[in-house]
C-alpha positions as CSV (number, residue, x, y, z in Angstrom):
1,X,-0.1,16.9,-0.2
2,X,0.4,12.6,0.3
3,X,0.5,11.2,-2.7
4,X,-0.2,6.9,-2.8
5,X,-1.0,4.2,-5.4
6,X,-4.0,2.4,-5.3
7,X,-4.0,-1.1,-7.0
8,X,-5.2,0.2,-10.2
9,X,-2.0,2.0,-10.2
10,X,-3.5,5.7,-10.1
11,X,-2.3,8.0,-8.2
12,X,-4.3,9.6,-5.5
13,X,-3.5,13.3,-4.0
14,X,-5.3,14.5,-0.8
15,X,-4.7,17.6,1.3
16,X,-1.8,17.0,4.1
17,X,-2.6,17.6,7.6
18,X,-1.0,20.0,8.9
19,X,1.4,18.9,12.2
20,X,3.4,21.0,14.5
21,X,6.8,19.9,14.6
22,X,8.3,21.4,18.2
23,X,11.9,21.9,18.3
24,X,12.2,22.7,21.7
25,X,14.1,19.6,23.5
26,X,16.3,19.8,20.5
27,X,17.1,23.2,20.3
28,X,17.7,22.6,24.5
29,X,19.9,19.3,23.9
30,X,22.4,21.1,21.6
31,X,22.6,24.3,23.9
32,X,23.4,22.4,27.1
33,X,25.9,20.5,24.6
34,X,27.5,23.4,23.6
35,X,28.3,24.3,27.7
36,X,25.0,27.4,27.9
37,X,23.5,26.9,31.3
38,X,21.2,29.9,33.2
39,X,20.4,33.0,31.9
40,X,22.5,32.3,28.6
41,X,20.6,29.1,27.5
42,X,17.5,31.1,28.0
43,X,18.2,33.9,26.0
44,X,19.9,31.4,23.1
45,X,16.9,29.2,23.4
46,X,15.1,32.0,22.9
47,X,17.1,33.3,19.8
48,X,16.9,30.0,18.1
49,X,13.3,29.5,18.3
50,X,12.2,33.0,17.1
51,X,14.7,31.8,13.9
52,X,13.2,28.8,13.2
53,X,10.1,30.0,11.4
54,X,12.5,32.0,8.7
55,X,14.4,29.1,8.5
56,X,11.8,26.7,8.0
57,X,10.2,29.2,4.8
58,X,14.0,28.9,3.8
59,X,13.9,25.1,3.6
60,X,10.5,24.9,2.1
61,X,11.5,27.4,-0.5
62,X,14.9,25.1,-1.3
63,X,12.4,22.1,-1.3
64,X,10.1,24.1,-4.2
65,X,12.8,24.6,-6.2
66,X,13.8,21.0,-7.0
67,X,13.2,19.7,-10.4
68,X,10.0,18.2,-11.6
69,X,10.2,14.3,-11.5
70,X,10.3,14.0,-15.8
71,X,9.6,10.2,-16.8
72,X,8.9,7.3,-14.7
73,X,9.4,7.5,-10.8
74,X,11.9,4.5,-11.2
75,X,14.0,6.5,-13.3
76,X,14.2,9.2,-10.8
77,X,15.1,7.4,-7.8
78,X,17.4,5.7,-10.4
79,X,19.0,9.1,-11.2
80,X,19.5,9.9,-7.5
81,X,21.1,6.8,-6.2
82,X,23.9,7.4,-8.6
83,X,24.4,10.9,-7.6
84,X,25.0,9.5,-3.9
85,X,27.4,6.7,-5.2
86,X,29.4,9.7,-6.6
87,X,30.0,11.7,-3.4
């Protein structure tokens, strides 16, 4: 879903489009990084992109399970901002 404001400050949800996100040249850059050449960064490539769907559900799940945004929207990003200046 995109959210925006308009200039009556209302928010406005519409349906996201859906994009396909490939991997593939990343996936490739951090195999040939890590020394796999031939047959071996074939059959890795191979492993990590049959993976990526479950770990993709995994991250959407994570992403579902964060809190409800409670108050004003400036609060919020208030409230995470000091979280980072504590790490």
């Amino acid at each position: 879903m995109k959210l925006s404001w308009n200039s009556q400050e209302k928010i406005i949800i519409r349906p996201a489009t859906f994009e396909e996100v490939d991997f593939s040249e990343d996936i490739l850059q951090d195999l040939i990084a890590q020394g796999l050449s031939g047959q071996e960064l074939l059959q890795e490539f191979k492993n990590v992109r049959s993976s990526l769907p479950a770990a993709l559900q995994v991250l959407e799940q994570e992403t579902m399970n964060q809190p409800i945004i409670q108050g004003s929207l400036d609060d919020y990003l208030d409230s995470l901002e000091d979280d980072e200046d504590d790490e």
